[in-house]
VMD Tcl script that draws the C-alpha trace (Angstrom):
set ca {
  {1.88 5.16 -2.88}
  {4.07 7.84 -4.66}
  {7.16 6.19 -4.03}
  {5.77 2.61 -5.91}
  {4.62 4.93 -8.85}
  {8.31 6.80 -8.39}
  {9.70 3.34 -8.60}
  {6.93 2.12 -11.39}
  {7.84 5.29 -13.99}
  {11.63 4.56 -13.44}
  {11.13 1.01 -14.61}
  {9.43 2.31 -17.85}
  {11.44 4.75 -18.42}
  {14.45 2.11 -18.55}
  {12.90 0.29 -21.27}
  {13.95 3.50 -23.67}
  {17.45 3.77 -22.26}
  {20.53 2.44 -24.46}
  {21.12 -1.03 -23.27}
  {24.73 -0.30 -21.16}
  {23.32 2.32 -19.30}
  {20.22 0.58 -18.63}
  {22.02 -1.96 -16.91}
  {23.49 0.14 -14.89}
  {20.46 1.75 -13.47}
  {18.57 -1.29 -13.03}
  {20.97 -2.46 -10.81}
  {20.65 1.08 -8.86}
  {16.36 0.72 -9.24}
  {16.64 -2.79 -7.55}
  {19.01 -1.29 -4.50}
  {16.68 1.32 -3.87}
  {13.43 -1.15 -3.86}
  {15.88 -3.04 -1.57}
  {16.26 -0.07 0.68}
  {12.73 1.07 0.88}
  {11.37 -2.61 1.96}
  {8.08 -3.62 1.43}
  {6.10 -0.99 -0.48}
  {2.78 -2.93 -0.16}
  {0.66 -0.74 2.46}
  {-1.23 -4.05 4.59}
  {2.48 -5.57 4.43}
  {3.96 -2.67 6.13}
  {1.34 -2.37 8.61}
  {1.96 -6.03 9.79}
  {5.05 -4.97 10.41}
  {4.97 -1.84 11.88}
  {5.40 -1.43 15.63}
  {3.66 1.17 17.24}
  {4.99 3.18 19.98}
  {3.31 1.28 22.55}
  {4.28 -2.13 21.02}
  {8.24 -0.94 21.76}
  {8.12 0.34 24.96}
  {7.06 -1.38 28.13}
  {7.59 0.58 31.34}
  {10.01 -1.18 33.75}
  {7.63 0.05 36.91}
  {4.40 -0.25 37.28}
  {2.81 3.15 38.54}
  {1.15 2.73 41.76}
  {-1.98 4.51 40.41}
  {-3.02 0.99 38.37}
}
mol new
graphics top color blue
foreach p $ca { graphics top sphere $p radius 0.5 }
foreach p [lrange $ca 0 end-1] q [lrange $ca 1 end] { graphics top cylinder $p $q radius 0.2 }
display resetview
């Protein structure tokens, strides 16, 4: 949650921020949100893989 209100402050910041330069970091502020993904919490946990979800063992153990 700190990085949306990171991301949140930025974008009201820009709105007192001479118009060339604010152009310029807006375009940076939308990479970043680009690079971050999805900074909804219940989004990121549908797509999260857990550990388990990634590996499967090749060989069964023979203590199954």
């Amino acid at each position: 949650m700190s990085i949306e209100s990171f991301f949140r402050e930025a974008e009201e910041r820009l709105a007192g921020v001479e118009p060339e330069r604010r152009q310029a970091l807006s375009s940076r502020l939308d990479l970043a949100r680009s690079m971050m993904g999805t900074l909804d919490p219940l989004e990121f946990l549908e797509q999260w893989v857990a550990p388990d979800e990634r590996y499967t063992r090749l060989y069964q153990d023979d203590q199954d």
